[in-house]
N, C-alpha and C positions, 0 to 999 in steps of 0.2 A: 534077686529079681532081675528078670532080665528085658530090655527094652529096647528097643532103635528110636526112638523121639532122641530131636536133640532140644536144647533148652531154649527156653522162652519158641517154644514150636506157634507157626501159623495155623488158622481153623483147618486151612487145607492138608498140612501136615498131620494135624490133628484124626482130621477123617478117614485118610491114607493107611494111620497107624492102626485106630480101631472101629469103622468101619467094617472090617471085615469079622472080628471080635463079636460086634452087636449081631449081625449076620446069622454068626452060627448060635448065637444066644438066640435069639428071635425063633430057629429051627426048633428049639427042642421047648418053647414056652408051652406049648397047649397042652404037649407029654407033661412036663411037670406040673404043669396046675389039673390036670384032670388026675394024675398018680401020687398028688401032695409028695412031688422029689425034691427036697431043698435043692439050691442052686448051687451045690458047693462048687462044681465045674465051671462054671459060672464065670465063678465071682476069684476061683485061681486064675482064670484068663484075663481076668481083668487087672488083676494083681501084677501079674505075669508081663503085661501089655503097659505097667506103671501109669495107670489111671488109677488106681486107688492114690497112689502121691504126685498128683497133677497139679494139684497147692503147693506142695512142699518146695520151701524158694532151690533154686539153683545150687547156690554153695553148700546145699544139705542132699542136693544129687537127686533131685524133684526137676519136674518141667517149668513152674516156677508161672501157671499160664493166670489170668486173668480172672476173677470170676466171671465176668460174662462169658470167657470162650468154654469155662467150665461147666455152667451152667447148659450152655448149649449142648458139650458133649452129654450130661446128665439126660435133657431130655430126649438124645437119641438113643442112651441106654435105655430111658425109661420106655421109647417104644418099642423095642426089642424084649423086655420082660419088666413093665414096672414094679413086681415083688424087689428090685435090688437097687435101686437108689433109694428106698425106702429102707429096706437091710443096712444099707450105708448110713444114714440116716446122722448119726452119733457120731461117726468114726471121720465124716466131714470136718462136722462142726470141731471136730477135737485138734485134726490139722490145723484149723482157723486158732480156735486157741491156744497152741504152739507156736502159729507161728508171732503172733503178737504180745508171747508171753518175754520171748528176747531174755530167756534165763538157759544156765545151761543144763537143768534138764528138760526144758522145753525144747534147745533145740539138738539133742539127743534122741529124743523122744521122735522129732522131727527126720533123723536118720534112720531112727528103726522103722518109717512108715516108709521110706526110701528104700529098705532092706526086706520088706513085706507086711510088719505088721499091720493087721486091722483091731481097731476096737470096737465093743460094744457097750451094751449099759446095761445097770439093773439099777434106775430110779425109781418108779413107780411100783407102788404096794396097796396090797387089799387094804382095807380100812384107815388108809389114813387122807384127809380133806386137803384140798393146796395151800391152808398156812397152815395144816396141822404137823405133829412130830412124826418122827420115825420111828416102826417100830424093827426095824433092823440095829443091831447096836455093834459100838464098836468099842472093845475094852481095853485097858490097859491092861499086860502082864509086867510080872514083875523081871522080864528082863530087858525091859524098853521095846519091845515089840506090841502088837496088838492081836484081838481074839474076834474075828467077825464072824453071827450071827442073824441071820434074817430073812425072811419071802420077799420076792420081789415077781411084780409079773411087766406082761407092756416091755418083757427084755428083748426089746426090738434090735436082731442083728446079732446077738448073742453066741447064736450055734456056729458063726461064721466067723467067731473073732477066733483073737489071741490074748486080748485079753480086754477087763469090763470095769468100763468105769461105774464105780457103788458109792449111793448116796446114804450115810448110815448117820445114829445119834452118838455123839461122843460127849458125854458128861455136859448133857443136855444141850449140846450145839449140835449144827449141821457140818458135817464135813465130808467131802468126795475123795474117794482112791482109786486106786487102780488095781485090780487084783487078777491072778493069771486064771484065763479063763479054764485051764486044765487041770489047777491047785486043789491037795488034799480037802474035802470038803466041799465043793462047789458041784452041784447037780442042776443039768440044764435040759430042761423038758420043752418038747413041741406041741403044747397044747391051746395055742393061739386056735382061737375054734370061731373067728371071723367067716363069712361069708366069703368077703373079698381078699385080696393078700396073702393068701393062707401060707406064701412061702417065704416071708420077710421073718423069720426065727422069732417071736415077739409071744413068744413063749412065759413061762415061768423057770427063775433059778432061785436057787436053794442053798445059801452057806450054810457051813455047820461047821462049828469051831473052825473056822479058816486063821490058819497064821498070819498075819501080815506084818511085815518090817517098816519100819517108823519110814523108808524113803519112802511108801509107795503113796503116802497122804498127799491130797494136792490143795489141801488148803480146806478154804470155806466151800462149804458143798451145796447144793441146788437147794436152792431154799435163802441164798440174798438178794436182798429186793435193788431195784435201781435199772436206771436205762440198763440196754447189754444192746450188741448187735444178734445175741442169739433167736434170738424171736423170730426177727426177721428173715436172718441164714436157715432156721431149720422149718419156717413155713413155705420157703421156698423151695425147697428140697421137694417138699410135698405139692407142690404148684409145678414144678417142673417135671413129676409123677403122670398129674394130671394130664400136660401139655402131651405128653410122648403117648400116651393113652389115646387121646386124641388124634394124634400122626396116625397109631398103628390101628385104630379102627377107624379112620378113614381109606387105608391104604385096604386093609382086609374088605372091607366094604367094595371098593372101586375094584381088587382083584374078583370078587362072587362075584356083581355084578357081568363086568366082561365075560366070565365063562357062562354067561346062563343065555340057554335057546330058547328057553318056555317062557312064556307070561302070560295074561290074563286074559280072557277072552274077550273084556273090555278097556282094555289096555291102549296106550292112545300110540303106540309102536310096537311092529312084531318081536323086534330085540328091546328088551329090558333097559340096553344101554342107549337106545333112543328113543325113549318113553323121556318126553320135558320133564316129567313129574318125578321121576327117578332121577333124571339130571338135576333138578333144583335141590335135593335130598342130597345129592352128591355135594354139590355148590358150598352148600350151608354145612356138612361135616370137613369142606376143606379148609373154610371160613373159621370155623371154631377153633382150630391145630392151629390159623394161624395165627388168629388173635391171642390163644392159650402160652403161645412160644413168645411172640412178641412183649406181651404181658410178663413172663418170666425175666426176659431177657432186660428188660427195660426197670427191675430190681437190683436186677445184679449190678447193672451201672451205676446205679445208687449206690451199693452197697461196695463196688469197685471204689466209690472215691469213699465211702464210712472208712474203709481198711486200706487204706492207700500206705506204701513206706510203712506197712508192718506194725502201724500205730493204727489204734482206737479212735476216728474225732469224733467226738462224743456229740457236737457242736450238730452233726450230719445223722444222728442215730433216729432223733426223732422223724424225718423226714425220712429212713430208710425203712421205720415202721411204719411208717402211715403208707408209702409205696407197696408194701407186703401185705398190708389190711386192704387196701383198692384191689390190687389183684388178687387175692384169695377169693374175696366178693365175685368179680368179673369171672374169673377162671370156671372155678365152682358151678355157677348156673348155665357158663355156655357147653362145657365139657359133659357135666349131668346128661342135658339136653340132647345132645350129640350123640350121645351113645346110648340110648334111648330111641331116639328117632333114626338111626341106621337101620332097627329094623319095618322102617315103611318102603325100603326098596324090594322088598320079596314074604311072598307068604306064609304057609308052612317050613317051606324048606329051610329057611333062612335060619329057624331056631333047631336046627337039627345039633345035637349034643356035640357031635364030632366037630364041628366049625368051631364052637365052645365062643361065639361073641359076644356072650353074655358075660363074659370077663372081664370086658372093656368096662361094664356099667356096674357090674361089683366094685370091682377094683377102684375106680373111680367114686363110686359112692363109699366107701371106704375110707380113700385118702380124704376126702370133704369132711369127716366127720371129725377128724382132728382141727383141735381150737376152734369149736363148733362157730359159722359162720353168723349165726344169728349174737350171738356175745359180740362176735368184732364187728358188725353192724350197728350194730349198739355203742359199743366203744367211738366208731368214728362219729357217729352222732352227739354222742356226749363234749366230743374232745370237738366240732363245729359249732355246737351249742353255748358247749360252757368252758372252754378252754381247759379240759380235762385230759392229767396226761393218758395214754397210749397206755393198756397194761403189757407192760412187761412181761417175757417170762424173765423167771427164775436159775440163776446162772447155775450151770452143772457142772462144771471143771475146772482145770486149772486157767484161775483167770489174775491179770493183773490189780491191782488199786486202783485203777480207773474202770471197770467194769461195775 
């Protein structure tokens, strides 16, 4: 992988390097979502540009940056094409868990995402309830290796890795691995048939008889209970989705706007762009982006001191979930809203297929429906009420004893 950032880079630094990267991602978004082209081009530039290991500390040859400056880059990707911090989704959260794992395949594992890799996942499977078993299984052979077996769909990220972290049953426990997402056996379909999103790979995969070697286990797998900071890291992922959705259908909005000479024959200005009633439309979509970014941003400092020194404080975990459950709430209804009401600046024209800004409000109505907002509305009321803890998710990876 090749990069110019130098370590521990400033925001400015930062935007200098890919900036121009989001640019031409953002060029080729409406082709892709209207021809369903995964982003593979994408997401090598981004690779390429060492923003996929922007976490990754320094001495493992990572930028080494902060989450909040990370976060911030996320939501500028996310307005440039938000199908790919969702794509990313996993392969985030997995640098955070190397880097706090502080073992040395963690922080190996830590160099190969220095060196390009991405991961993805295959957790989630048809028929099974969130404290029910798996029915993906993982066997013993009799040469100390393993035999993997199983459906998984929701393999968010998948088509775009290298390799997939799998949640399977091994003699009736839970346990996560890592398996090459190219390895004999393993079949990865694009049948995500979402409205919104439709380029984030979150598809279905398929092992069959997959070898795997006793290193590639990472322990207990998604399905132990107890505080984590994942919850909070991977609904922010999806909040910071939102935020960039928000930037880039305000900015599309205010670009139509400017070009348009026609308006309405009761129109309260002959241009569009000095009609007050079009300006307050404006106002209130710039209002939204910023509350949306601000709201992300002001997590991640939270969550900046949860993971401070590459340690867990568990002490800071519940306060960095209940910060993720306020802004999902917050986010969610202003961003909805936003992209929604962009189209009361213009009448027919406005939903003409080729602008495609009907994207914004997919897309976004999409990312909302993850860790449905009415549950965690619920949950904070519970947890003000009756002193009831936060639910957790469920840890997915290689995670320390203190997770």
């Amino acid at each position: 992988m090749t990069t110019s950032l130098t370590r521990s880079p400033s925001d400015a630094e930062l935007d200098a390097t890919f900036g121009p990267v989001y640019a031409r991602i953002a060029e080729g978004a409406v082709h892709r979502e209207r021809d369903r082209i995964l982003a593979h081009d994408a997401v090598t530039a981004l690779k390429a540009a060492g923003f996929t290991a922007l976490r990754v500390p320094e001495e493992f040859g990572g930028a080494g940056v902060t989450l909040r400056q990370f976060f911030r880059q996320l939501i500028n990707l996310a307005a440039a094409d938000s199908n790919i911090p969702q794509a990313l989704r996993v392969h985030l959260l997995f640098v955070e868990d190397q880097r706090v794992a502080h073992t040395p395949e963690g922080d190996a594992r830590l160099r190969a995402v220095t060196d390009g890799l991405i991961v993805g996942n295959a957790i989630t499977e048809p028929g099974t309830g969130s404290v029910g078993g798996y029915n993906t299984t993982l066997t013993r052979r009799d040469d100390g290796d393993y035999t993997l077996n199983g459906t998984k769909f929701y393999s968010t990220g998948t088509l775009y890795a290298d390799e997939i972290i799998v949640a399977a049953d091994l003699d009736g426990e839970r346990v996560g691995l890592i398996v090459d997402a190219n390895a004999d056996g393993v079949r990865k379909v694009d049948d995500w048939n979402g409205f919104g999103q439709r380029l984030t790979a979150s598809g279905t995969t398929v092992f069959t008889d997959v070898r795997i070697s006793a290193d590639r286990l990472l322990g207990p797998g998604y399905g132990v209970p107890g505080p984590t900071y994942s919850t909070s890291f991977l609904q922010l992922v999806q909040l910071a989705g939102l935020a960039g959705i928000a930037q880039r259908a305000t900015d599309d909005t205010v670009e139509w706007v400017r070009a348009r000479t026609r308006t309405f024959s009761h129109a309260a200005a002959d241009l569009q762009r000095d009609d007050p009633l079009v300006q307050q439309v404006i106002g209130r979509l710039s209002a939204a982006a910023f509350a949306a970014r601000q709201s992300v941003l002001a997590v991640a400092d939270v969550l900046d001191e949860a993971l401070a020194d590459r340690r867990v404080h568990e002490d800071l975990l519940p306060e960095a979930e209940l910060a993720a459950a306020h802004a999902q709430l917050a986010v969610i209804d202003v961003v909805l809203k936003a992209t929604s009401d962009l189209f009361e600046v213009g009448g027919a024209s406005i939903v003409d297929a080729d602008l495609a800004l009907d994207r914004h409000w997919r897309n976004a109505r999409t990312l909302a429906v993850h860790n449905p907002a009415i549950q965690k509305a619920r949950s904070i009321g519970d947890l003000l009420l009756n002193g009831a803890e936060l639910p957790y998710a469920w840890n997915a990876g290689s995670r320390t004893d203190k997770h």
